[in-house]
N, C-alpha and C positions, 0 to 999 in steps of 0.2 A: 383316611376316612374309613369307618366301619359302616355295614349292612347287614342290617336283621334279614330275612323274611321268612313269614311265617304263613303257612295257611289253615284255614278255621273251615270245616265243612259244618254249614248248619240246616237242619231242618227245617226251612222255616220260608216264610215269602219275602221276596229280594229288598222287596219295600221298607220292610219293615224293620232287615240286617244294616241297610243305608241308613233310615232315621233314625236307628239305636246308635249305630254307628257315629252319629252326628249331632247326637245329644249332649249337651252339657249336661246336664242331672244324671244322664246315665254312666258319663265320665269320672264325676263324683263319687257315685256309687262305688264303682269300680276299681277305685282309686282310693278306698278309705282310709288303707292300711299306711300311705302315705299323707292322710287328711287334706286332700289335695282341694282347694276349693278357687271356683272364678271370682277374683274380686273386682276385674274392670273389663271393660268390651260387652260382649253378650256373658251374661252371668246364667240363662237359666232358658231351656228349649232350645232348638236347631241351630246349629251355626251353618250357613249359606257364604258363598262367594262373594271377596271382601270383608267379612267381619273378620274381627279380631278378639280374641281376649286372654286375660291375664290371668292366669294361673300362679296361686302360692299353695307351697307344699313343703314337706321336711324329710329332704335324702340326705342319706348318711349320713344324720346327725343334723344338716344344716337346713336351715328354714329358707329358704330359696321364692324367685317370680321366676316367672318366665311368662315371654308375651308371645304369640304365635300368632300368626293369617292362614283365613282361608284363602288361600290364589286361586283354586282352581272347582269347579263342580261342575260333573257330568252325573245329573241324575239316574239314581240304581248303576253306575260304571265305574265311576272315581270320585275322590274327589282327595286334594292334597291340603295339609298344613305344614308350613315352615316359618321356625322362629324367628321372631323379631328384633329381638332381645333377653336376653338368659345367659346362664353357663355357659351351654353349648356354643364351642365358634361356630358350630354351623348345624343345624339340621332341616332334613326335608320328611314329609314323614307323607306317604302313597296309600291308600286304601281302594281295594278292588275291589267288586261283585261283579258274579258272572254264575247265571245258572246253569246245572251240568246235573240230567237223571233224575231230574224233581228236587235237588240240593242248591243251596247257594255258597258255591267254595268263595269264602273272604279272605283277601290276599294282604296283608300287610309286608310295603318294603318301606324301612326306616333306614335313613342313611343318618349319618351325624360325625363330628369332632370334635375333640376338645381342645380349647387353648392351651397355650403353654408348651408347644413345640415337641422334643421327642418325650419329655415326659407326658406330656399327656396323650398322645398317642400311645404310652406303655400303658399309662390309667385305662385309655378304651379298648384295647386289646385285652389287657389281663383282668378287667373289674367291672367297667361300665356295660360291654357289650352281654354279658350275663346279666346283669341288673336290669337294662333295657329289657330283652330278651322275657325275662321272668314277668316284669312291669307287665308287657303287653298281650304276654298268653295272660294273666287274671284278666285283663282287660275282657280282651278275645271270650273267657270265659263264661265271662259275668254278660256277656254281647249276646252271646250261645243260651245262656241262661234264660234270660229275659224273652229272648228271640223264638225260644222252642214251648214256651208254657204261654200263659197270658198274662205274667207281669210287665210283659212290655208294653199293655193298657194303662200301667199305672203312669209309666213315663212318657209316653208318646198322646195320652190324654187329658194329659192334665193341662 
């Protein structure tokens, strides 16, 4: 099993890092470069403890679902997704808030594995966990983004 984690310090109210955080639209967004779109579960606004949904996207080359839960949600604290069914043989994916100096440091730990025994543990070692990695800082980004100006009216408003 590989682990990301990454931390994001953002300017911004904790509220508001949580419900970007847990936007589907703003996942979209963020995600475009892989055209990543919900097509079952919650498709569009917050996902909350127990939803679920389904995610189609095109990595490396292949057009892929993947279905994820939310198990867990502690408002402005955590709150976890882990898939349901996908590529992945396994992932858990952790998002923290926690303010610290008038900032909100956002804590992502993504654990995950891939099938296929030792080859695919070479796959996540030498190719996925940089892919991952990169995936989630845009994310993170685009989270920062939104979160520091007032486009995060457009998504969290609508």
């Amino acid at each position: 099993m590989e682990t990301i984690h990454l931390e994001t310090i953002i300017d911004a109210d904790i509220k508001i890092c949580f419900d970007l955080s847990r936007s589907i639209d703003l996942h979209q967004i963020s995600t475009a470069k892989t055209n990543e779109k919900a097509i079952a579960g919650i498709t569009s606004g917050l996902v909350n403890v127990n939803d679920y949904v389904t995610w189609e996207a095109v990595h490396f080359g292949i057009k892929q679902q993947l279905t994820s839960k939310i198990s867990k949600v502690e408002p402005y604290i955590h709150f976890r997704d882990e898939q349901l069914k996908g590529a992945f043989k396994y992932f858990v994916h952790d998002h923290y808030f926690k303010e610290q100096n008038g900032k909100v440091i956002m804590t992502d730990r993504f654990e995950f594995s891939s099938p296929f025994g030792i080859m695919g543990k070479l796959f996540d070692k030498l190719i996925l966990k940089n892919y991952m990695k990169l995936f989630l800082l845009e994310r993170n980004r685009v989270i920062k983004e939104f979160a520091e100006t007032d486009k995060w009216k457009k998504v969290l408003n609508s």
